[in-house]
TORTORKE-629245 format. One record per residue: chain; x, y, z of N, C-alpha, C, O, CB in turn. Coordinates in nm, 3 decimals, padded with zeros to 5 digits. Atoms other than C-alpha are relative to their C-alpha. Glycine has a CB too. Layout:
N
<chain=A	nu=X	nv=Y	nw=Z	cau=X	cav=Y	caw=Z	cu=X	cv=Y	cw=Z	ou=X	ov=Y	ow=Z	cbu=X	cbv=Y	cbw=Z>
...
# end
This chain:
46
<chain=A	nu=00.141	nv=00.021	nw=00.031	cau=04.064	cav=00.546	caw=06.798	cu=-00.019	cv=-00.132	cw=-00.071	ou=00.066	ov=-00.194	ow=-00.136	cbu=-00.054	cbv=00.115	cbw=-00.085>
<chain=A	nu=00.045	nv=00.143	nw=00.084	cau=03.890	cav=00.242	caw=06.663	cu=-00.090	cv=00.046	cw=-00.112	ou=-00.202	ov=-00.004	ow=-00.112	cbu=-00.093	cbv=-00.122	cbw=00.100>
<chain=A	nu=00.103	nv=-00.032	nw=00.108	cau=03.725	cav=00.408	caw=06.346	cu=00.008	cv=-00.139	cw=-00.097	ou=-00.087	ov=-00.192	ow=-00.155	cbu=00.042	cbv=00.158	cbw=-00.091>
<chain=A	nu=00.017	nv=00.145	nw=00.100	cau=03.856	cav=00.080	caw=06.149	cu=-00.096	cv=-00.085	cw=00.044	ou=-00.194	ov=-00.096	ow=-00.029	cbu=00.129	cbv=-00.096	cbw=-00.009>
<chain=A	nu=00.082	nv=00.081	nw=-00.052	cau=03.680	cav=-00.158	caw=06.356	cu=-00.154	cv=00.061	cw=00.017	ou=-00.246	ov=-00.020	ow=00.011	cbu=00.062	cbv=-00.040	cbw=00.120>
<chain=A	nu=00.119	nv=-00.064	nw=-00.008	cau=03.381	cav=00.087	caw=06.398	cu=-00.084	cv=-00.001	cw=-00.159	ou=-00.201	ov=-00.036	ow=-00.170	cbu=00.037	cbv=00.152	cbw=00.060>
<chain=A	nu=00.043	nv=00.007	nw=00.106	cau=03.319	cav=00.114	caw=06.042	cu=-00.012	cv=-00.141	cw=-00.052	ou=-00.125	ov=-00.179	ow=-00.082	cbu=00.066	cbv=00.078	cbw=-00.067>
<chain=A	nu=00.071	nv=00.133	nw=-00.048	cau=03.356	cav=-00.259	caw=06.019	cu=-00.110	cv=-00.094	cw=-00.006	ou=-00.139	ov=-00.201	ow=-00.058	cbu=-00.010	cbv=00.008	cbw=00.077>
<chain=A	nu=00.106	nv=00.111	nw=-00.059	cau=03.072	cav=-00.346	caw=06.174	cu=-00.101	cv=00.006	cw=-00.093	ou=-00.187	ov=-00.081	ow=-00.103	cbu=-00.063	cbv=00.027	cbw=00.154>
<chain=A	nu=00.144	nv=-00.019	nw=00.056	cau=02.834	cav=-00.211	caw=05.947	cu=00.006	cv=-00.101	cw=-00.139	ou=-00.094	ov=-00.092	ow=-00.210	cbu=-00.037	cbv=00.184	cbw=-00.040>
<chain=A	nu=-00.015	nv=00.139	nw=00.038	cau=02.949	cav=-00.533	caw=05.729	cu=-00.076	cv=-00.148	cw=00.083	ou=-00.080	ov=-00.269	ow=00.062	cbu=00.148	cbv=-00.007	cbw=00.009>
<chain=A	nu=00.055	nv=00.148	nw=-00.099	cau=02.775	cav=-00.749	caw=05.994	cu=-00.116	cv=-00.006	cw=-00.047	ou=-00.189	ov=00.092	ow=-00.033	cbu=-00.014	cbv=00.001	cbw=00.180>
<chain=A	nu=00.128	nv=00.028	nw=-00.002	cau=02.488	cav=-00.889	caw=05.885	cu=-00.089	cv=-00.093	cw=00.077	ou=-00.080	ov=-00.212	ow=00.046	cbu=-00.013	cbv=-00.022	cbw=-00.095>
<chain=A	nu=00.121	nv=00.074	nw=-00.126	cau=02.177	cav=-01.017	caw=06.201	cu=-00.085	cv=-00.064	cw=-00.080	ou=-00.159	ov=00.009	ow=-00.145	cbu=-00.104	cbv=00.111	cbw=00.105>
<chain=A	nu=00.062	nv=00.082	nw=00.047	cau=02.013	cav=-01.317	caw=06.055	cu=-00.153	cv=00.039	cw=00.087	ou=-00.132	ov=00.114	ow=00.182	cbu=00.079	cbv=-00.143	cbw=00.013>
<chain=A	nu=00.086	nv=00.003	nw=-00.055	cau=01.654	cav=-01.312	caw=06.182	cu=-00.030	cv=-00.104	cw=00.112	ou=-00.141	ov=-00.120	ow=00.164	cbu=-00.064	cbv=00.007	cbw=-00.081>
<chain=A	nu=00.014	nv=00.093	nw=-00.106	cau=01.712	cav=-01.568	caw=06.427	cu=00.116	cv=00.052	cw=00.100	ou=00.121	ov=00.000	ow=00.212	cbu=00.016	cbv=-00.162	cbw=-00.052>
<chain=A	nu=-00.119	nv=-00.090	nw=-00.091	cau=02.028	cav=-01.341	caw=06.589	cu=-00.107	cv=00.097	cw=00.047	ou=-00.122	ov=00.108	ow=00.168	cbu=00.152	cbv=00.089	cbw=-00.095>
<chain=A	nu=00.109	nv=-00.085	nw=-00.044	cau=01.725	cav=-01.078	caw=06.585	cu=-00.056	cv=-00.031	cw=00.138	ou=-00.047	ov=00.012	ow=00.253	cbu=-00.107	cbv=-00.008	cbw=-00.096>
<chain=A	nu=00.131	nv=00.084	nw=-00.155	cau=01.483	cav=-01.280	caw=06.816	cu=00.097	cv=-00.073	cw=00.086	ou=00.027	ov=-00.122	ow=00.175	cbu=-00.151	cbv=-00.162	cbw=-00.062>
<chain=A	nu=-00.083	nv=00.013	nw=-00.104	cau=01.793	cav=-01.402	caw=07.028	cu=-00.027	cv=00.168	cw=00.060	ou=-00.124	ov=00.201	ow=00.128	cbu=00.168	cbv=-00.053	cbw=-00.052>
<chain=A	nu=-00.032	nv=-00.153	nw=-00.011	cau=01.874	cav=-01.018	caw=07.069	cu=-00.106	cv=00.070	cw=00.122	ou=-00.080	ov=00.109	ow=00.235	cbu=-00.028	cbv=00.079	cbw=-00.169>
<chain=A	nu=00.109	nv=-00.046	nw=-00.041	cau=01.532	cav=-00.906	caw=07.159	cu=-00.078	cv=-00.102	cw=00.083	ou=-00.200	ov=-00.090	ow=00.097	cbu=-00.067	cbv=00.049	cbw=-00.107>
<chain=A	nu=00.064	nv=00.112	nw=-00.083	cau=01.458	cav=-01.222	caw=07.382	cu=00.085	cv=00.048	cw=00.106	ou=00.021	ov=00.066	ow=00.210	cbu=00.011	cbv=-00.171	cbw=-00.047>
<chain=A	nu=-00.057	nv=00.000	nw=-00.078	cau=01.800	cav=-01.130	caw=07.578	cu=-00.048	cv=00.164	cw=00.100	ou=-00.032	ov=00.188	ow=00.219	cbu=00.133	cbv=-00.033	cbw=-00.065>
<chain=A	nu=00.048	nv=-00.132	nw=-00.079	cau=01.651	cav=-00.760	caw=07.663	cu=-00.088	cv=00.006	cw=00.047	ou=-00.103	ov=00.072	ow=00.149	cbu=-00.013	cbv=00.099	cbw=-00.047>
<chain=A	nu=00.136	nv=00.026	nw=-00.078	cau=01.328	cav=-00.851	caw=07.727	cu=00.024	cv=-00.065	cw=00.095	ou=-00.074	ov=-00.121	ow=00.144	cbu=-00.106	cbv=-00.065	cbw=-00.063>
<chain=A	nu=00.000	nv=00.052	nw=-00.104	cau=01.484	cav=-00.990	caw=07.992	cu=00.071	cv=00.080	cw=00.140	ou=00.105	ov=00.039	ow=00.251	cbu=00.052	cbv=-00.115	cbw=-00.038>
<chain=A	nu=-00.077	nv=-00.046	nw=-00.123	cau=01.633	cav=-00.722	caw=08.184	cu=-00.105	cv=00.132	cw=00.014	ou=-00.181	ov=00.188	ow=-00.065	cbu=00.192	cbv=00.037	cbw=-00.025>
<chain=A	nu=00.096	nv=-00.140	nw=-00.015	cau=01.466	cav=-00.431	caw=08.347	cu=00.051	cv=00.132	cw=00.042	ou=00.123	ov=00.140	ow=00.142	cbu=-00.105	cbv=-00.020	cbw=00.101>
<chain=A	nu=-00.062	nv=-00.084	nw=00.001	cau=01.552	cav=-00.125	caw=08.330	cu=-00.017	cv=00.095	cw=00.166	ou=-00.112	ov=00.081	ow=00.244	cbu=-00.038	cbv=00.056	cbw=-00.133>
<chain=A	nu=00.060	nv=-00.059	nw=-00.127	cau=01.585	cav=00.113	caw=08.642	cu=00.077	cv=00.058	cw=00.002	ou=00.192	ov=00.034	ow=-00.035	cbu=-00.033	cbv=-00.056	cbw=00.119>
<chain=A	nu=-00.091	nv=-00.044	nw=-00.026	cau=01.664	cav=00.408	caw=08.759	cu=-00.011	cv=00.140	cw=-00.120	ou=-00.064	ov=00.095	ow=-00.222	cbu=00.110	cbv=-00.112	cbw=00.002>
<chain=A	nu=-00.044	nv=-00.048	nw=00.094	cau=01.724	cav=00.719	caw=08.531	cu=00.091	cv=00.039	cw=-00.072	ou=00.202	ov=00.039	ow=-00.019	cbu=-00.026	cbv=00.038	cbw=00.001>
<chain=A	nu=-00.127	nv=00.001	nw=00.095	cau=01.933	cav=00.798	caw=08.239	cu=00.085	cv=00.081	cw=00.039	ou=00.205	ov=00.074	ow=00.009	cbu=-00.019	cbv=00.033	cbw=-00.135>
<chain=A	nu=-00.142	nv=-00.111	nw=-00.004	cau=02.107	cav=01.075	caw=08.353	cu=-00.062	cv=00.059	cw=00.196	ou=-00.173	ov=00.044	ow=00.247	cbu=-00.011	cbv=00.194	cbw=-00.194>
<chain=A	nu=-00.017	nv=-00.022	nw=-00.103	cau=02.197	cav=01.226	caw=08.715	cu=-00.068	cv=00.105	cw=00.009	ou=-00.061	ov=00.164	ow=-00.099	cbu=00.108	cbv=-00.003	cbw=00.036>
<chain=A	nu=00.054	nv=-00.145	nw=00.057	cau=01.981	cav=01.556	caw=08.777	cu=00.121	cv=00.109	cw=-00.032	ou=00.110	ov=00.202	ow=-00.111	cbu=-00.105	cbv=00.074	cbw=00.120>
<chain=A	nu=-00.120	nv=-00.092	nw=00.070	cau=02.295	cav=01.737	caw=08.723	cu=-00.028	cv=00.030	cw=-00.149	ou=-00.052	ov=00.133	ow=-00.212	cbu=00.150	cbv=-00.078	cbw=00.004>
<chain=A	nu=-00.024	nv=00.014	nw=00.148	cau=02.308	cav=01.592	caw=08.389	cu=-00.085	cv=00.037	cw=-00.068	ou=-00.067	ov=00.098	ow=-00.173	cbu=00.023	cbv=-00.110	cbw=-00.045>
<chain=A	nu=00.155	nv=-00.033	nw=00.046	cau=01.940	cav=01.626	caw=08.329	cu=00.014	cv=00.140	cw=-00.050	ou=00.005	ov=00.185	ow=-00.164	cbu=-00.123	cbv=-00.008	cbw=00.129>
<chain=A	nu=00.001	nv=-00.151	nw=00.042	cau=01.985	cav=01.992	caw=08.392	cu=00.097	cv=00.064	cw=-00.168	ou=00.079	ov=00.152	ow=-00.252	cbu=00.080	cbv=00.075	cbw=00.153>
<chain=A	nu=-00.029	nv=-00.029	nw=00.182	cau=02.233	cav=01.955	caw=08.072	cu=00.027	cv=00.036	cw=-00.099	ou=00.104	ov=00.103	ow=-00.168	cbu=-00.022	cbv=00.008	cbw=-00.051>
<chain=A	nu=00.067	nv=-00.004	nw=00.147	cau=02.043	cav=01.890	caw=07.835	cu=-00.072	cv=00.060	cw=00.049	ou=-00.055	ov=00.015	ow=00.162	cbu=-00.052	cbv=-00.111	cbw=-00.087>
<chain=A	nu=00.090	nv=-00.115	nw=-00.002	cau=01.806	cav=02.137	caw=07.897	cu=-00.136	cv=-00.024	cw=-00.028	ou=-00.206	ov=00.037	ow=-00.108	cbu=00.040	cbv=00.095	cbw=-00.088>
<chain=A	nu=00.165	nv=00.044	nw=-00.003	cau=01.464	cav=01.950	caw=07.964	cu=-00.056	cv=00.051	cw=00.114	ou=-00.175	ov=00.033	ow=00.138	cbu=-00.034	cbv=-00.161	cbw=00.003>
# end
């Protein structure tokens, strides 16, 4: 397991200009398609 490196991260600190990179790079993709297979759907129990 990577719990060292997982715990880690929460030492990282996102400047507000890493932010608006971040949220410039997603606003650029589109999503499609759904999250889960209906198999999977069925589940989770929606």
């Amino acid at each position: 397991m990577r719990i060292e490196e997982n715990t880690g991260a929460t030492a990282v600190e996102l400047t507000t200009s890493d932010l608006e990179l971040i949220a410039t790079a997603l606003a650029g993709i589109e999503v499609q398609g759904a999250q889960y297979s209906e198999d999977g759907q069925r589940m989770i129990d929606r």
